[in-house]
PASEVO-843785 format. One record per residue: x, y, z of N, C-alpha, C in turn; chain. Coordinates in steps of 0.2 Angstrom, whole numbers, plus 5000, padded with zeros to 4 digits. Layout:
<sites>
   neast   nnorth    nup   caeast   canorth   caup   ceast   cnorth    cup   chaine
       X        Y      Z        X         Y      Z       X        Y      Z        A
...
</sites>
This chain:
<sites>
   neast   nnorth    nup   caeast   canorth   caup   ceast   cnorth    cup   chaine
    5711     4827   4177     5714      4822   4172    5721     4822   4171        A
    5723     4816   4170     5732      4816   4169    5731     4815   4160        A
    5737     4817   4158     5739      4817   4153    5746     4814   4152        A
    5747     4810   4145     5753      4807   4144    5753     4807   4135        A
    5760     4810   4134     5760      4809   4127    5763     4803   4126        A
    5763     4800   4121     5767      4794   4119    5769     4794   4110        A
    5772     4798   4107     5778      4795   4102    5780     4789   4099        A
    5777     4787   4093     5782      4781   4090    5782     4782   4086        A
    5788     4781   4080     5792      4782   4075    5788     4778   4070        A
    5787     4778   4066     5783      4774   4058    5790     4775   4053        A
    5795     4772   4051     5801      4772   4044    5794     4771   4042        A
    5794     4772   4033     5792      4774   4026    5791     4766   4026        A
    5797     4761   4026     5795      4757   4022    5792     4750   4029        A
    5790     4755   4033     5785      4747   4036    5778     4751   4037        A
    5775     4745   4038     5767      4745   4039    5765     4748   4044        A
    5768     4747   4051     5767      4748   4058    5773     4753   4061        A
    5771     4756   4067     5776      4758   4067    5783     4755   4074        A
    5788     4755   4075     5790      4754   4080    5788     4750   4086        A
    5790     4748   4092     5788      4743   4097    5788     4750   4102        A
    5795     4753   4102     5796      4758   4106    5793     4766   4106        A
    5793     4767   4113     5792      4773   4111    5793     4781   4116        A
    5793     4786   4113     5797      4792   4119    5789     4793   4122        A
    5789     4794   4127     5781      4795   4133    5785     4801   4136        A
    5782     4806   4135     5780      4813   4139    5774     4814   4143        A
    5775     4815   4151     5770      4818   4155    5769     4825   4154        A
    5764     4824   4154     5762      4833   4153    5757     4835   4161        A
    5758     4840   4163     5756      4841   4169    5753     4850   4168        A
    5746     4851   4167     5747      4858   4168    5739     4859   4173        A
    5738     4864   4175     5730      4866   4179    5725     4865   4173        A
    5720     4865   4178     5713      4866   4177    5711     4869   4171        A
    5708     4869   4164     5706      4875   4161    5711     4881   4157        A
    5719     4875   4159     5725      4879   4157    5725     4876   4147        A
    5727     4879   4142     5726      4877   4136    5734     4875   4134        A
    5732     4868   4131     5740      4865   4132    5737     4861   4123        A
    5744     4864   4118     5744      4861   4112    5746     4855   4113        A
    5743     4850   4108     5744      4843   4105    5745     4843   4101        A
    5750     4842   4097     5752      4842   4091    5747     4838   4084        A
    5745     4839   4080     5739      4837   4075    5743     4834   4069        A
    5738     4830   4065     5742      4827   4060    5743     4833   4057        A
    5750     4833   4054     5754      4834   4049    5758     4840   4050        A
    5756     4843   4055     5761      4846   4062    5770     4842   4063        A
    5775     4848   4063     5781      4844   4065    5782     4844   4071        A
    5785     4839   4075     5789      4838   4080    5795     4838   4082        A
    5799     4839   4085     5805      4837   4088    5806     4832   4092        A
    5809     4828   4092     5809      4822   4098    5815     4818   4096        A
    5820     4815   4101     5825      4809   4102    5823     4804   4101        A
    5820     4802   4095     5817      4794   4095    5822     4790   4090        A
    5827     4793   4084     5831      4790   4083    5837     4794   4079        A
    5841     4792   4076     5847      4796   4072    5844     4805   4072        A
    5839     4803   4067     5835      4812   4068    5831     4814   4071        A
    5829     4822   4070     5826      4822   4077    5818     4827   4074        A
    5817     4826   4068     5810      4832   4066    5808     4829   4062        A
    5801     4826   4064     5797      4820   4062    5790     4824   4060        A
    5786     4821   4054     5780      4826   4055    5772     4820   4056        A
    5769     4822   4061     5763      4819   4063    5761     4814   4059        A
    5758     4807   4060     5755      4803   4056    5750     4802   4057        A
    5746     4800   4064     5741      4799   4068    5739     4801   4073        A
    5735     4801   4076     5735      4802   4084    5729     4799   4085        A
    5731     4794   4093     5726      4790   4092    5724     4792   4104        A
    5719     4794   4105     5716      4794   4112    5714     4789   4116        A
    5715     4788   4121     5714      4781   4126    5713     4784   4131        A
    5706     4781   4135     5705      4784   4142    5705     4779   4146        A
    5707     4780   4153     5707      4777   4158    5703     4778   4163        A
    5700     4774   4167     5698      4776   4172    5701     4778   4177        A
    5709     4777   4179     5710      4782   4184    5720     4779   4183        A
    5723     4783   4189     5728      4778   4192    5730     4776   4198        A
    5733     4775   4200     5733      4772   4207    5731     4777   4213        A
    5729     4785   4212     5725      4788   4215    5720     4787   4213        A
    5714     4785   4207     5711      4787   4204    5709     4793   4202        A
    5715     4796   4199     5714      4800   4194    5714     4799   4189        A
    5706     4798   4185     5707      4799   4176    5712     4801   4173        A
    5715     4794   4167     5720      4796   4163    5719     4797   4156        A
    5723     4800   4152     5719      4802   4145    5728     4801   4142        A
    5727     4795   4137     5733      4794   4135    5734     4794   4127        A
    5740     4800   4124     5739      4802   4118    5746     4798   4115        A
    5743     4793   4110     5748      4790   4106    5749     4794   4096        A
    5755     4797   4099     5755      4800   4090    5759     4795   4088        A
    5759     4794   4081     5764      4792   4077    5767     4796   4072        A
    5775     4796   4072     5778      4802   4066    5781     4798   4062        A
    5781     4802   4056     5787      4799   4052    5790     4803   4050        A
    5795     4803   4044     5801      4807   4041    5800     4812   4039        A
    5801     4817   4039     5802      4824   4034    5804     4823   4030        A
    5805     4823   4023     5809      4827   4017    5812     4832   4018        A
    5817     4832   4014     5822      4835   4017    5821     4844   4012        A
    5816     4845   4007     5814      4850   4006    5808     4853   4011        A
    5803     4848   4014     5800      4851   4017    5801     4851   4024        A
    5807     4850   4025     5811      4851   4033    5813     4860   4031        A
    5816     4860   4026     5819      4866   4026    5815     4872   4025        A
    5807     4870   4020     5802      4874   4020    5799     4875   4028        A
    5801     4872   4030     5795      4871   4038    5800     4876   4043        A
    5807     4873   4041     5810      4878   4045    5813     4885   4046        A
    5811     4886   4039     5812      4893   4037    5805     4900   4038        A
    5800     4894   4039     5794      4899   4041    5795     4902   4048        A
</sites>
């Protein structure tokens, strides 16, 4: 099965989040254990001005394949902002 993260921003003051978003292919073997980031987990990513976002959702979609048929397993997170005391607590740990 292929994997693909996908990344989109939520600012505070809107309901939804963003149109765009950072997609990460993740490629590992068989049986290999690869972390996914969980709600309320921080991230790092270039998605805009800043860059250490902490988890809001995570949402899973499967496909039947791709143009091999190979089954796809597509991970949509949404992040939002850090506070700026809990960046510093997060990153001091």
């Amino acid at each position: 099965m292929k994997f693909s993260l996908q990344f989109q921003y939520k600012p505070e003051d809107l309901a939804r989040p963003l149109d765009y978003a950072q997609t990460e292919n993740v490629n590992f073997g068989v049986g290999t254990p690869f972390a996914i980031p969980n709600v309320g987990d921080t991230v790092i990513l270039t998605l805009e001005e800043h860059n250490m976002y902490k988890v809001l959702t995570r949402n899973f979609a499967y496909f039947d394949g791709d143009p091999k048929g190979q089954p796809i397993c597509l991970i949509n997170i949404v992040v939002g902002d850090v506070g700026q005391s809990e960046k510093l607590a997060r990153l001091k740990e």
